[in-house]
Structure formats: structure tokens, C-alpha cells
N, C-alpha and C positions, 0 to 999 in steps of 0.2 A: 464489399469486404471492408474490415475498419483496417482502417492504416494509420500510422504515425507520420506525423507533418515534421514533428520535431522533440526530439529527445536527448537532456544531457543531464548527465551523471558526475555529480561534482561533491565536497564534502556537506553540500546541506542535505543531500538524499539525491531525488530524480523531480525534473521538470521535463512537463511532458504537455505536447499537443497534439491531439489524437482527432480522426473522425471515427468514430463511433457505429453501427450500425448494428452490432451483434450484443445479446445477453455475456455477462459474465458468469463464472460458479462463484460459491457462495464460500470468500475465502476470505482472508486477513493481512495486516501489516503489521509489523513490528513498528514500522515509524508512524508518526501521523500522518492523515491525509485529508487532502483538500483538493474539491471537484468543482468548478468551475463552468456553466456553458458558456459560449461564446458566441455562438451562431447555430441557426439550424431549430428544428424542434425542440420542446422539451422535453425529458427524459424522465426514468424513477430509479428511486434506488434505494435499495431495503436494507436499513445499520439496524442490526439488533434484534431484526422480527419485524421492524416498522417502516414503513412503507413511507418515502420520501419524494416530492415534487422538485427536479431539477430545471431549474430554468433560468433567465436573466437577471431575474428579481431575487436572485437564493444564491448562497452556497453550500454545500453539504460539507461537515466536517466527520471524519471518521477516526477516532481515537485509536490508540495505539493497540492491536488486537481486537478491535472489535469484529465483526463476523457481518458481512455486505456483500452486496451485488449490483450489479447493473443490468437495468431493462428498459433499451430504448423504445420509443414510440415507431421513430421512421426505418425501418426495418428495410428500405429499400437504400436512401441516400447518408442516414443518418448525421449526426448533426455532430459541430465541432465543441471539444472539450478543452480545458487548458484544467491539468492534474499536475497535483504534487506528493511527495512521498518525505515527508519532513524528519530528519535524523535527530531525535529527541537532544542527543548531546552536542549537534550543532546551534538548535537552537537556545538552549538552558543547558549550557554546560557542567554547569555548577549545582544543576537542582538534581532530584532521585531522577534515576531513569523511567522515562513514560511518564511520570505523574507530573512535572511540568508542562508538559505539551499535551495534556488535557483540558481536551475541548468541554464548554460548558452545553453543547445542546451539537444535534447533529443538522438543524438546518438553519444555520442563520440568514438574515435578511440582509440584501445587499442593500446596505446604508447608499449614498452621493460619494461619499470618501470611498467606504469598500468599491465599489465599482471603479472609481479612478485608480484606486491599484490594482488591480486584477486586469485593466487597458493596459498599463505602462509594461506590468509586468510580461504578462501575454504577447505584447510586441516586441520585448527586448529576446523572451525566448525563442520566436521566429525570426529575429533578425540577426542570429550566431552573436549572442552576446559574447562580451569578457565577461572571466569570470569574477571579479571585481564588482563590475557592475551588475551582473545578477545576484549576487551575494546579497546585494546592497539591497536593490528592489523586492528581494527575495523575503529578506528579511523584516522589513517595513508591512509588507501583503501576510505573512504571516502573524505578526506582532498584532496587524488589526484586527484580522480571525480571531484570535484569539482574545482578545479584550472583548471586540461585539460578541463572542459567544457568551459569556459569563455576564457580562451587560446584559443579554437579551435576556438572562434565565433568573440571575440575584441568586445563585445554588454556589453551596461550597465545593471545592475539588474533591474528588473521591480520594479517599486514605490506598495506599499502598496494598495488593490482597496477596502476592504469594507469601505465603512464612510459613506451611510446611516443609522442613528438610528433607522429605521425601520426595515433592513435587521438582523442587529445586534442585535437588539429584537429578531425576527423571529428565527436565530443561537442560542440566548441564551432557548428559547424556546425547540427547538430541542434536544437542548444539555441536558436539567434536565432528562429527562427520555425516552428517542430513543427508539421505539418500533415499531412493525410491526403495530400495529395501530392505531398509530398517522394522524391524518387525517390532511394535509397542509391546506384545506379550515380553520381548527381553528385555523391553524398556523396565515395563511394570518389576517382573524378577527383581532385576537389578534394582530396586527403585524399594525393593522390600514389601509391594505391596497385589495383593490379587488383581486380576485383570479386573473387575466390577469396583473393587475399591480404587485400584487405578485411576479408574475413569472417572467417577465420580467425584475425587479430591481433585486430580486436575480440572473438572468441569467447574469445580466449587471455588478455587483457589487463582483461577486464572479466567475465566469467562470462555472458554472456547474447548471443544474438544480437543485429547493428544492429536487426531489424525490431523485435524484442522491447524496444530503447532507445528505440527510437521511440517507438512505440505508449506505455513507459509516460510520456515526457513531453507526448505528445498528450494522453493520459490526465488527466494533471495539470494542462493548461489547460483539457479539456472541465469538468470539476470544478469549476474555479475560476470559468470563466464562467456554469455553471448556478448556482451555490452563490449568486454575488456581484452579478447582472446577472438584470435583468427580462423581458431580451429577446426573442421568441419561438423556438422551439425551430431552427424554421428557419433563423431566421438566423445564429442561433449552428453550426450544421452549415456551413452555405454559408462562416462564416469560417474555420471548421479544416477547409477544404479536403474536406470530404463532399457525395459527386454527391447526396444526397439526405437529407432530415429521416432515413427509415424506415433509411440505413447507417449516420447517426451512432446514433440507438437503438440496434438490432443493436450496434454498437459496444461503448456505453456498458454496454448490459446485459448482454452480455460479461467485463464488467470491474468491472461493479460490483453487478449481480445483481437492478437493480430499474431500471427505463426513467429518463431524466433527469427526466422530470415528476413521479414519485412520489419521484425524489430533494430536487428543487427543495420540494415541499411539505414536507418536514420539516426541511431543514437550517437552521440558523443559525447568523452568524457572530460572534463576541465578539471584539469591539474592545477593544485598551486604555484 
């Protein structure tokens, strides 16, 4: 079963050290992300429709929203990960949201340097870092991600794509209250537009489908309230709109590869 070794939640997003051994669904982030192996077999992981080689010699970077999965090889032991979940306005505060923490390719090659940060880091995460000092490393491992990815490729950032006011209704809609039973047809209503052209302009305008925006901001409150909140697992389903404890599970471990309880007992979050 995959379990987490080590997980804290701080303002850059989430670092995380997982073992691995089960598939993901095929779901998104709003932050960037960055997959790392460490030990163990190598893995795949599909950004975009394209089928990616994870291993020692690689990192995968996954842009903000992009549509991925995970499919490991060792299905019995599976093999060790060090993830991240990078909060676009921690890293570029100052630049448009998501378009600065856009990665230039989704599998860079782990340079002599890359490798030496993705060690120091990866240790300081298992060893209850400050949060000072992760900030710090944090930051550094991320800066060179993203340099080598746009080095490896010579390609310009992609321009900004939502600018329908209807889509952006629809988003802002989404965003007040994310719930399992938020139904997209009152999104759409609301949003001024047919269910078909709904979908379609959000598919156009955003790279992923409504369900798929959904899901990953549900995602990100189920997260936030296991990580941050004591409360039983129940109740926290029943508040994000789940008929039951056993579909928010299902849900969760869907999406993040280890049941909320086994996530709850390893995360922590670092306060400023």
C-alpha cells in the first residue's frame, strides 16, 4: 500500500515523500508540480496524453492545471518519490498567476547540479526541517527546475488563455464553495451558457475539463481540511458534499494515492 514517509504544508504549497506502489486518476493541480524519484524502480507518468519515463536521471514537471497520472512499475514494493505542489504566488509573487511557474517541457534531465538539490532537499524534508530552512532549499530546487526546463527546450512561456467572462464566472462560481455536489449544469446556467457550449469553451479556454476543475479544487480543500483539522473523517466527507466516509476515501485515494488517515498521520504544517 503507498504511504507517506513525510509531508508538510507550508506557504510554498506541499512537500512530500511518498512510497508509491498504486496508479493515480487522471487529475490536476492548480500549483505546479514536481516528481522526483529517489529510490526504488522507475515509474511513468502521463502529463497531457504523453507518456513520461520517471527515474533518477529525470524529473517530470507538471504545470499548473495540466491533466496527469501515475503508473508505477513495482506494484508489489513500489518505489520512493520526493513531490512537490509549488504555490505559483509563493514562488513569483509578483508575476500573472500560473504563467510564471510555467515549466518549459514536462521531463527534464537531471543535470550534476539538479541532482545535488533534489539530495539536500529530499533530506532536509525527512529530517523535520525548519521552516526557514526549507523555504530556502525549497526555493533554490525549484528556481533550477525551472531554468533547466526552458534551457532544455529554447520555447517561449505560453501566453495567459482564460479571457472569456463567461468561463471566468463559471471558475469564480466553482471556487466559493467546491463540493461533491455542485452540479456543472447550474454552473453552466449561471455562467450564461449551454451545457455543450459550456464544456467546450471551458475545455478551449482552460486546457481541462469543468469536472476535471472541480474535482481538483474539491481536491484542495479535502487536503486542507485533513492536513489542518482533527475532525473525524466523517465529517469532513459529509462537509464536501460526499454520500459517504468510504466515496470521499475512494476519492482521496484517487488523487493522492494513500487513504486520508494515512495521509493525516504524516503531514505537517509549518507556520511562519
Amino acid at each position: 500500500m503507498s504511504r507517506a514517509l513525510a509531508v508538510f504544508h507550508g506557504l510554498f504549497g506541499r512537500a512530500s515523500v511518498y512510497q508509491l506502489n498504486r496508479p493515480f486518476s487522471t487529475h490536476a493541480h492548480r500549483e505546479g508540480h514536481l516528481i522526483f524519484q529517489v529510490g526504488g524502480t522507475p515509474a511513468g507518468i502521463r502529463v497531457c496524453e504523453i507518456d513520461h519515463a520517471l527515474g533518477e536521471d529525470a524529473v517530470v514537471a507538471v504545470n499548473p492545471w495540466e491533466p496527469h497520472n501515475f503508473a508505477p512499475t513495482d506494484v508489489d514494493d513500489g518505489a520512493l518519490f520526493f513531490v512537490l505542489y509549488v504555490n505559483a504566488e509563493w514562488f513569483a509573487p509578483h508575476g500573472p498567476a500560473g504563467r510564471s511557474l510555467s515549466f518549459g517541457c514536462a521531463r527534464i534531465r537531471r543535470t550534476p547540479s539538479l541532482a545535488r538539490h533534489v539530495e539536500r532537499a529530499a533530506s532536509l524534508v525527512c529530517g523535520a526541517p525548519s521552516l526557514t530552512g526549507l523555504d530556502r532549499e525549497l526555493r533554490a530546487l525549484i528556481a533550477a527546475c525551472h531554468e533547466e526546463s526552458w534551457a532544455q527546450t529554447g520555447a517561449a512561456p505560453p501566453p495567459e488563455r482564460v479571457t472569456d467572462f463567461r468561463v471566468r464566472r463559471s471558475i469564480r462560481l466553482m471556487s466559493q464553495a467546491p463540493s461533491a455536489e455542485v452540479a456543472l449544469d447550474d454552473i453552466a446556467r449561471h455562467s450564461g451558457l449551454s451545457r455543450p457550449h459550456f464544456y467546450r469553451l471551458f475545455h478551449a479556454q482552460t486546457g481541462v475539463t469543468p469536472n476535471l476543475y472541480l474535482n481538483t479544487l474539491l481536491m484542495e480543500k479535502a487536503l486542507d481540511n485533513v492536513a489542518s483539522r482533527d475532525a473525524p473523517m466523517a465529517d469532513i466527507a459529509s462537509e464536501l458534499g460526499f454520500s459517504s466516509q468510504s466515496a470521499f476515501t475512494r476519492f482521496f485515494a484517487g488523487h493522492v494515492g494513500m487513504a486520508p488517515t494515512a495521509y493525516r498521520r504524516a503531514v505537517k504544517v509549518l507556520r511562519a
